[in-house]
Phi, psi and omega in degrees: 000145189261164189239119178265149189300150147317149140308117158342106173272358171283309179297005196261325187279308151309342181288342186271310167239031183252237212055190162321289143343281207272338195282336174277343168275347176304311187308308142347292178288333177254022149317309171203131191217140008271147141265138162286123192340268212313310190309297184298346195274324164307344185251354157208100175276147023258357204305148165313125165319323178278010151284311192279264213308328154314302181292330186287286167008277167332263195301341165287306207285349176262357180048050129295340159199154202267154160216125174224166213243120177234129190259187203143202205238307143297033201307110213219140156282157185229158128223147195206157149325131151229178223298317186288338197269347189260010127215078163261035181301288204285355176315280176306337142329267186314346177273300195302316172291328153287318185293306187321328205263315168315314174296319188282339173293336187274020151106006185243031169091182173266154175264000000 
């Protein structure tokens, strides 16, 4: 009998959180939380409302984030983190920080 491999736990993560996308908007969130639709799309330009919505979809549907609906005279969706997307805290640490120290070595300052 052949014995199959483990799953790849790097490849388990990206699936949750890779693309374009989803790591930056995690980042967001846990920049500032709850946001709003409009808030994330402003906080990564250039993505389409038909992405962004998609990717919010994806990560609720990965039990990464939370969405709630606040009714009202203003009636708005929230998003937020939840207890499993927060922790991917130091995961996104360690990206920012990488990245931070890559900018500044291509010569592009600190971000």
């Amino acid at each position: 009998m052949i014995e199959m491999p483990a799953a790849c736990p790097v490849a388990t993560t990206t699936r949750l959180i890779g693309g374009r996308w989803k790591a930056r908007l995690i980042w967001a969130l846990f920049r500032k939380e709850p946001r709003r639709f409009s808030d994330l799309r402003r906080a990564c330009p250039p993505i389409s409302d038909r992405i962004l919505s998609k990717e919010l979809r994806e990560m609720e549907a990965a039990g990464l984030i939370s969405r709630r609906e606040q009714p009202g005279s203003t009636a708005h969706t929230d998003y937020c983190l939840t207890q499993d997307g927060r922790t991917l805290e130091p995961v996104m640490a360690a990206m920012a920080g990488w990245g931070r120290a890559r900018s500044e070595e291509e010569g592009q300052g600190p971000v």
